[in-house]
N, C-alpha and C positions, 0 to 999 in steps of 0.2 A: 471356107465353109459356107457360104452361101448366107446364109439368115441366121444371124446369132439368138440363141434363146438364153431369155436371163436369168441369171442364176449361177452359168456353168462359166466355165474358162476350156476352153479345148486345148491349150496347151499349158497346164497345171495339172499334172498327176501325184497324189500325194502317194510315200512311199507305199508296197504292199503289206501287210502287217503278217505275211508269213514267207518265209525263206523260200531260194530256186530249191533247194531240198527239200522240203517241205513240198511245196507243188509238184514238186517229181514223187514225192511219196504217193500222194493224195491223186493223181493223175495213173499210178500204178495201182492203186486200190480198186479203182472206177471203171481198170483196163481201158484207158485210154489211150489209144494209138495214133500213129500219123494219119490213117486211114478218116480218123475222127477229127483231126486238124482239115484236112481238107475237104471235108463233106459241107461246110456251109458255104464255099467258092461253087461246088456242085448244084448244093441247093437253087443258087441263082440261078443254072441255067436248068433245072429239073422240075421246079416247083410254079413258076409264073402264073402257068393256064392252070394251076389248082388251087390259085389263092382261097375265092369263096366257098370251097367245099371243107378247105383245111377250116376257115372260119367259122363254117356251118358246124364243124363238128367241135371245134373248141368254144363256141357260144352253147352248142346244148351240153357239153359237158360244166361248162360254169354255171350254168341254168340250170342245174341237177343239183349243185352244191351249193346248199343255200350260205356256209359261211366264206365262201367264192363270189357268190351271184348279190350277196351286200356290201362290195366294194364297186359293182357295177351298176348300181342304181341313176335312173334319170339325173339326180341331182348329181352327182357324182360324175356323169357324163360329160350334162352339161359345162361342168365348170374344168373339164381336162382339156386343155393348150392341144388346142390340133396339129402346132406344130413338131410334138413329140412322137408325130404318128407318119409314115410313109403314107403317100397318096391312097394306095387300094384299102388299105382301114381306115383312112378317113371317109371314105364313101360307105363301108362297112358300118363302122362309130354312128354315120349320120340315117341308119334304119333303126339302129337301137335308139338313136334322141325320140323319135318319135312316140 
């Protein structure tokens, strides 16, 4: 994995605390399909050249919700580990620090 961030273990997953029946329930409620398993393989190759527009509109939709838009405050910004962030929000992250 590249650059370990502390805190985590990547190969320690603790059990789920709900059953493969249970998620097939909860997945059939949601009508979750295969179609839905692989749309974020898709996404990769669909979404690239739309990063900052997706951003555009999910920073003015946080920006609109002020009990949203107090967990994004400067201080708050500041002090979030960049490396929990893929590169194009990290450039995204560093218009909101200002």
């Amino acid at each position: 994995m590249g650059s370990e961030i502390p805190g985590y273990s990547f190969d320690a997953v603790p059990p789920s605390p709900i059953s493969a029946a249970e998620l097939a329930e909860l997945m059939q409620s949601v009508l979750f399909t295969e179609d839905d398993s692989l749309a974020p393989a898709q996404a990769g190759d669909v979404l690239p050249d739309q990063v900052e527009a997706i951003l555009d509109v999910w920073y003015g939709f946080v920006g609109a919700n002020p009990h949203l838009l107090r967990y994004c405050s400067k201080r708050t910004l500041r002090a979030m580990d960049s490396r929990y962030l893929p590169p194009t929000l990290r450039c995204s992250m560093a218009r909101i620090r200002r």
